[in-house]
ZAKOL-36213 format. One line per 4 residues: for each residue z, y, x of C-alpha. Coordinates in Angstrom, 2 decimals, always signed. Example, Ala and Ser with C-alpha at 12.3 -4.5 7.8 and 13.67 -1.06 7.14 Angstrom:
ZAKOL-36213
+7.80 -4.50 +12.30 | +7.14 -1.06 +13.67
//
This chain:
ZAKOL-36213
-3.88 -2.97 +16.32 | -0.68 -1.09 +15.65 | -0.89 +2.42 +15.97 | +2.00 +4.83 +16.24
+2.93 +8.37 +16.70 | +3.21 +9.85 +20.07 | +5.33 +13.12 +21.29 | +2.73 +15.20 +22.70
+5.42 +17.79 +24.01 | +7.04 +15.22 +26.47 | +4.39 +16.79 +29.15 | +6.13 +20.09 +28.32
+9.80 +19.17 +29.31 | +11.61 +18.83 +32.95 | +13.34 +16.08 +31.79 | +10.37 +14.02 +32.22
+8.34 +15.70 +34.36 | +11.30 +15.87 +37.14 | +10.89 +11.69 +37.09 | +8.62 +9.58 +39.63
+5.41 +8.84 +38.33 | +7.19 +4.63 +38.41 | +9.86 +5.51 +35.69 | +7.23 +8.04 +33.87
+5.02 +4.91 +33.18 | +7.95 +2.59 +32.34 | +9.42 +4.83 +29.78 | +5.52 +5.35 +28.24
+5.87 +1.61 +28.08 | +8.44 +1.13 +26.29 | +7.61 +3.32 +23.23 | +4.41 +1.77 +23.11
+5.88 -1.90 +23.50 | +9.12 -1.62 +21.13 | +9.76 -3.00 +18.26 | +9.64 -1.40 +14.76
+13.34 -0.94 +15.55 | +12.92 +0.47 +18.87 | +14.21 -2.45 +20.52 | +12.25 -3.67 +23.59
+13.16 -7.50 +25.29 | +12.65 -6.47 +28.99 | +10.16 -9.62 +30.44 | +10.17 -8.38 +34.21
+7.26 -10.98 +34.61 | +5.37 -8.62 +31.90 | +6.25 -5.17 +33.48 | +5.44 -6.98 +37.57
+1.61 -7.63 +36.09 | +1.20 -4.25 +34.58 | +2.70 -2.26 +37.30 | +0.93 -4.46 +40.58
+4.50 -4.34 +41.78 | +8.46 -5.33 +41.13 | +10.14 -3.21 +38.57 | +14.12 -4.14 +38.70
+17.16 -3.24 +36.14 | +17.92 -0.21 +38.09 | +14.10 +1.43 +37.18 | +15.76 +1.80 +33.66
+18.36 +4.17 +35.15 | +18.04 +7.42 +34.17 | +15.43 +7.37 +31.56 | +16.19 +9.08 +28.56
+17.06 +8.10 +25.19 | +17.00 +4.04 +26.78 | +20.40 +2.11 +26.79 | +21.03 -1.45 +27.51
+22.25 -3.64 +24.54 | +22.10 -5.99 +25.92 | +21.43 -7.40 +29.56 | +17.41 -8.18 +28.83
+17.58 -5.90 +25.99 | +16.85 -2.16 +25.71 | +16.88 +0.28 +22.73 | +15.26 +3.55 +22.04
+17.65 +6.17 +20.52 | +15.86 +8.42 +17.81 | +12.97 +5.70 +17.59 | +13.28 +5.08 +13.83
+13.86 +9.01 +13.11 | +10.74 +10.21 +15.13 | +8.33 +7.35 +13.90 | +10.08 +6.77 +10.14
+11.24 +10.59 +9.77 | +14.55 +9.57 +8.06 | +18.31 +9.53 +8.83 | +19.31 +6.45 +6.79
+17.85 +3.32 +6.00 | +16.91 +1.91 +2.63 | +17.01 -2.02 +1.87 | +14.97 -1.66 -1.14
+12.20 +0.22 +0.54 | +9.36 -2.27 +1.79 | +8.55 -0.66 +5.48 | +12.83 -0.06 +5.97
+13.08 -3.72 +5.12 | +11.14 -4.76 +8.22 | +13.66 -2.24 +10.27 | +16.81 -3.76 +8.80
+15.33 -7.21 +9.72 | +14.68 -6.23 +13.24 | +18.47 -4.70 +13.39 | +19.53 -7.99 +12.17
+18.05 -9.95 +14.62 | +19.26 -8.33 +17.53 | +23.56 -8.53 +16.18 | +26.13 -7.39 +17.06
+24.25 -4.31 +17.73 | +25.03 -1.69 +14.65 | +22.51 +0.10 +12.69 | +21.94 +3.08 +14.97
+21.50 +5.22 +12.11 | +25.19 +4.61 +10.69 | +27.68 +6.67 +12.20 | +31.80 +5.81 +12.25
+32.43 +7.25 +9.30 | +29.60 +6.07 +7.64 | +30.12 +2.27 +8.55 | +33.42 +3.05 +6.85
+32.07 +4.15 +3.73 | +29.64 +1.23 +3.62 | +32.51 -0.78 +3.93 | +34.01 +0.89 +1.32
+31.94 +0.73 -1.42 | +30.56 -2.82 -0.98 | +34.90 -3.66 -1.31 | +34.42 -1.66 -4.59
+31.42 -3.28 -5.39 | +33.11 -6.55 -5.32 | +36.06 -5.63 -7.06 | +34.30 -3.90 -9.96
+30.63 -4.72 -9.88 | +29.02 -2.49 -12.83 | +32.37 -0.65 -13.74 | +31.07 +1.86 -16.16
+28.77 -0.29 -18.12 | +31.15 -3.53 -17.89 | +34.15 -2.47 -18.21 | +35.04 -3.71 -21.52
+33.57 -6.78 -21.37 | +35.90 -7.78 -17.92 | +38.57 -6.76 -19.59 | +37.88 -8.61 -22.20
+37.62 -11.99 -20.05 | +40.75 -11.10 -18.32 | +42.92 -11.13 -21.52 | +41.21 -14.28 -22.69
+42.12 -15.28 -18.85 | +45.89 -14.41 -19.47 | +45.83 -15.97 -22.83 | +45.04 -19.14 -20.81
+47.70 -18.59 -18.29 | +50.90 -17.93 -21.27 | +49.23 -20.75 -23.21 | +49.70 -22.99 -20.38
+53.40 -21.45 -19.52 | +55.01 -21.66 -23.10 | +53.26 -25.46 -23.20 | +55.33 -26.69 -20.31
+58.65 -24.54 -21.81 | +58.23 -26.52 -25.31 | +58.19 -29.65 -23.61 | +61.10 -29.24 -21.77
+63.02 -27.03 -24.64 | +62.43 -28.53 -27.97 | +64.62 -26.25 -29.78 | +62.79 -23.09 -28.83
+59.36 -24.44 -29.97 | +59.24 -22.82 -33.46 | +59.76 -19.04 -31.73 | +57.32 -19.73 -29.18
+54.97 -20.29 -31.65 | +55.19 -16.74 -33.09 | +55.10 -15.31 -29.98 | +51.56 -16.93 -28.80
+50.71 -16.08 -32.35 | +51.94 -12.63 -32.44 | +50.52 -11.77 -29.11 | +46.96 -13.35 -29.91
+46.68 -10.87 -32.64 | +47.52 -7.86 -30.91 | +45.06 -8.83 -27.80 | +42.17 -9.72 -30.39
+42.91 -6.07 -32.09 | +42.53 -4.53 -29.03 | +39.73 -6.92 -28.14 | +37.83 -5.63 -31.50
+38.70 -1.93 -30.95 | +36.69 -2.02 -27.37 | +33.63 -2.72 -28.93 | +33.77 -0.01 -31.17
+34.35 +2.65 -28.25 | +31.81 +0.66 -26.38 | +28.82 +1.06 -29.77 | +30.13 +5.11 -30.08
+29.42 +5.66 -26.48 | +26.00 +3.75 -27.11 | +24.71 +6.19 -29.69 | +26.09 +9.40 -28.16
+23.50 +7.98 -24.79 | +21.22 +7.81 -27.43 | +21.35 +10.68 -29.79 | +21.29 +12.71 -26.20
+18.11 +10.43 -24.97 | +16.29 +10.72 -28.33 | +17.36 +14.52 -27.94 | +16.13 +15.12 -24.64
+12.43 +13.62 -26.10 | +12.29 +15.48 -28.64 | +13.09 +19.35 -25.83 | +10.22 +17.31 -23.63
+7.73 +16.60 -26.51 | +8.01 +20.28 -28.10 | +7.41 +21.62 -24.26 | +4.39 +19.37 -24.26
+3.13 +20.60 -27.51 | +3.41 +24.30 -26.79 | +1.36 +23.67 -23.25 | -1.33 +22.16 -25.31
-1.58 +24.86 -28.04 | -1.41 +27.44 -25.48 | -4.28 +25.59 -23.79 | -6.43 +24.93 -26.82
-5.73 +28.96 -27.62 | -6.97 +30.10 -23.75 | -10.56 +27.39 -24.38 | -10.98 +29.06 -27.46
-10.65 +32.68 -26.61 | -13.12 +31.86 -23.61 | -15.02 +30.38 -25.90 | -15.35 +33.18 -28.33
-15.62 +35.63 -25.16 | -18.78 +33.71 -24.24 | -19.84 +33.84 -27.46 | -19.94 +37.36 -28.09
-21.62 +37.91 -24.50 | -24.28 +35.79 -25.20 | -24.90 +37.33 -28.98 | -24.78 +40.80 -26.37
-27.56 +39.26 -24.17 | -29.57 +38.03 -26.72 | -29.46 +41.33 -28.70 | -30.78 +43.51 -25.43
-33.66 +40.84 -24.29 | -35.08 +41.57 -28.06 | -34.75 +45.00 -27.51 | -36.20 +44.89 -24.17
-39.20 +43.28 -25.37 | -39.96 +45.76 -28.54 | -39.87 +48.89 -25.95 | -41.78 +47.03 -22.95
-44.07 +44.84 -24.49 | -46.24 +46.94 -27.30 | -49.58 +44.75 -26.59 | -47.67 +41.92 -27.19
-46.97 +40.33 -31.10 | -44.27 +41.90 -32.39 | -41.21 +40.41 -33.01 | -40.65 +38.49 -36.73
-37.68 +36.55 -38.25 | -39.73 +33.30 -37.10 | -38.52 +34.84 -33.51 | -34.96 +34.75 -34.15
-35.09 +30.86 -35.44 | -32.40 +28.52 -33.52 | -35.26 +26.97 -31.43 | -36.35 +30.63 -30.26
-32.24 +30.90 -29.53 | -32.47 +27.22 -27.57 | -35.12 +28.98 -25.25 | -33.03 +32.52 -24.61
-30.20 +29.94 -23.71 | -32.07 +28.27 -21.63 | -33.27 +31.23 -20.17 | -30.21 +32.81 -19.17
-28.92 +29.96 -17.62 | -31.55 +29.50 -15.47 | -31.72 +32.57 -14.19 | -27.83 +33.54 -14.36
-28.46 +36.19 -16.78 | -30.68 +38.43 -14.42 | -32.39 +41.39 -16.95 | -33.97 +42.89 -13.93
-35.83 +39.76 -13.98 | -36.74 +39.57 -17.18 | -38.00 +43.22 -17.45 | -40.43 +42.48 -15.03
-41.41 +39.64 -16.82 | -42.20 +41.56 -19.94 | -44.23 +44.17 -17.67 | -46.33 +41.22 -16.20
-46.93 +39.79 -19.99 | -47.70 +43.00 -21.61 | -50.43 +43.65 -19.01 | -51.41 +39.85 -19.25
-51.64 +40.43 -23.41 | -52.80 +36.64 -23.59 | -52.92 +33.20 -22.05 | -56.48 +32.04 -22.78
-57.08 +32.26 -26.24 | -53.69 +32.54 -27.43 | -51.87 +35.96 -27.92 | -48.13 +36.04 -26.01
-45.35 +36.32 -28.45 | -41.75 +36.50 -27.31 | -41.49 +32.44 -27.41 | -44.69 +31.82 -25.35
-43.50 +34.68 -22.39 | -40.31 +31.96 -22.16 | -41.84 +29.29 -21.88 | -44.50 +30.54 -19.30
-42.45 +32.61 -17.65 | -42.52 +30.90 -14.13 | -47.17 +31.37 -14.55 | -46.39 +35.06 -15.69
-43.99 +35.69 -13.08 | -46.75 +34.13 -10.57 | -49.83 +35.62 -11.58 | -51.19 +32.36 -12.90
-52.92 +32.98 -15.95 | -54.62 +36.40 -14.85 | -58.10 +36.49 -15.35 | -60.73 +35.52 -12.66
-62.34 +38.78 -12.32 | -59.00 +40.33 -12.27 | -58.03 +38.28 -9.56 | -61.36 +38.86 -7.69
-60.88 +42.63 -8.10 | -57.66 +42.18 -6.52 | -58.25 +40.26 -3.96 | -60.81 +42.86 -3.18
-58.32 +46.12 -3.36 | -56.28 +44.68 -1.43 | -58.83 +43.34 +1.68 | -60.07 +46.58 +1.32
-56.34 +48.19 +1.72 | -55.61 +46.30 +4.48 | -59.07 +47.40 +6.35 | -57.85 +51.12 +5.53
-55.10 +50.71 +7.53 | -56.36 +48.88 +10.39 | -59.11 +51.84 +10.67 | -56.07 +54.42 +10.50
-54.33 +52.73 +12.95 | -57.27 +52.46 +15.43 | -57.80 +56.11 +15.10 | -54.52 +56.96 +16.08
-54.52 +54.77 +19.20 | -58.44 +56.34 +19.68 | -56.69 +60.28 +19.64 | -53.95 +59.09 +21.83
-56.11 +57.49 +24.64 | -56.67 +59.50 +27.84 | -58.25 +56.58 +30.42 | -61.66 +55.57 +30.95
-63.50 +53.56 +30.57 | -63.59 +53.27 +26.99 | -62.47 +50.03 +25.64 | -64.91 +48.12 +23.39
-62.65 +48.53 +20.01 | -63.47 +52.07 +20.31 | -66.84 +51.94 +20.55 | -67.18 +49.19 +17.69
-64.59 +51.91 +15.74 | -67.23 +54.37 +16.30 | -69.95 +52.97 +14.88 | -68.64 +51.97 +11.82
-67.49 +55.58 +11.17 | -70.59 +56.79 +12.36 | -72.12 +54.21 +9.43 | -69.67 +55.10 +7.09
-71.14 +58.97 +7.17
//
């Protein structure tokens, strides 16, 4: 299904919206039913079936940008510039080809995008073209075949003038020979103007590389200079990081071993990495992770060094490894907070209640002061 682009401001001009709904339709019709060229072959059998009635010649009249090429022919002016978006057409592009075709087929009508004085200029060139195909790189070498052509040509003339004039045989002779040696001199001094304007092309192409290869050299030093710095920025930030978590742990974490060269080993420096990445670098974090550890002091049997709060950071962080009765005695502070202020907040609704009868939550409120006494 070919699809095509469609000028959504047409609803927006008088133009079109001054026409009967009849001619409205047809001209919709025709964009949709073109060609590639804009060209549309009017079948009135077509347009009778779509419309459910007759549409004649004159239902073309006044619609515009449509004129008649032709008496079953129509063409849509600024077709190939709204769809294509271009003023000229070129043969060596693939979708223009299909255009040119289409313009082609429907001769003697002109390439509507070829004005007067274009068409003149075509013309032009394409007679230059034919006289000197290729001047500037050929030139030498068609002159070259002309004066072997004209060689040809006097060879021929002084042939027929010795047959009929013995006698002047001998001079002309020295003239083909004298004038064979002047046109091969001039022949062999072409080909030297021809090999000096070679290398000067060259010497400029060769120097042009070289401007284009030092620009792409100093793009990729200054590149491999900017990864570098960032990397050394990193670097130092991390060596900052790492410096301030092992200070951090000395002044928060006194239950906990101390810290010992064993501490700073690269596989202790794989975990602080590993660490800060995870959790973007967040300290705050990590100083309450050195709270919860000091309080914890150890994991089962094992004592928490600085290696062992990484790697069980998540359980530390969660409360995993706390001991039972700690947890119990928790769990029981904080029921026991939570009843607190349910009773407070019962009393305060008790003070502030003026109706009767009493509601039950009172009365159950006041025995369990009354028990608490």
């Amino acid at each position: 299904m070919a699809k095509r682009m469609a000028d959504t401001d047409i609803w927006t001009k008088d133009w079109y919206l001054d026409l009967p709904i009849k001619k409205k339709l047809l001209l919709k019709f025709i964009f949709d039913n073109c060609d590639c060229a804009g060209v549309y072959e009017i079948s009135y059998r077509t347009l009778r079936n779509c419309f459910n009635e007759e549409v004649t010649k004159e239902d073309f009249e006044g619609l515009k940008q449509i004129r008649f090429i032709d008496e079953n022919k129509v063409f849509v002016e600024d077709f190939i510039k709204f769809q294509y978006g271009v003023t000229t057409l070129n043969p060596n592009n693939s979708v223009h080809k299909g255009i040119i075709r289409c313009l082609e087929k429907h001769k003697p009508f002109p390439n509507p995008l070829l004005t007067v004085k274009d068409k003149d200029k075509v013309k032009d060139q394409d007679k230059d073209q034919d006289i000197a195909p290729n001047k500037d790189k050929n030139q030498d070498k068609n002159q070259n075949k002309d004066m072997s052509f004209d060689i040809k040509i006097h060879n021929d003339f002084i042939k027929n003038d010795i047959t009929n004039n013995p006698d002047k045989a001998e001079q002309n002779k020295s003239d083909i020979k004298i004038h064979h040696e002047f046109i091969q001199n001039d022949i062999g001094n072409n080909p030297e103007s021809l090999q000096i304007d070679t290398n000067n092309i060259k010497n400029n192409h060769d120097n042009m590389n070289c401007d284009v290869k030092t620009d792409i050299d100093e793009i990729l030093n200054n590149k491999f200079d900017i990864k570098n710095h960032n990397k050394k920025e990193l670097k130092n930030k991390y060596k900052e990081l790492k410096a301030g978590m092992f200070q951090e742990y000395e002044k928060l974490c006194p239950h906990l071993i101390k810290l010992t060269g064993e501490a700073r080993s690269k596989r202790t420096d794989e975990k602080i990495r590993l660490y800060l990445r995870e959790t973007d670098c967040d300290m705050d974090l990590y100083k309450k992770l050195c709270l919860s550890a000091n309080k914890l002091k150890t994991i089962g049997t094992i004592s928490i060094d600085f290696e062992t709060m990484l790697n069980c950071r998540i359980g530390i962080l969660n409360g995993k490894y706390l001991d039972p009765k700690i947890l119990e005695q928790t769990r029981i502070k904080e029921r026991a907070q939570r009843e607190i202020t349910e009773t407070k907040r019962r009393i305060a609704e008790f003070v502030n209640f003026k109706g009767d009868p009493m509601p039950e939550s009172f009365k159950e409120l006041g025995k369990k002061l009354r028990s608490m006494k």
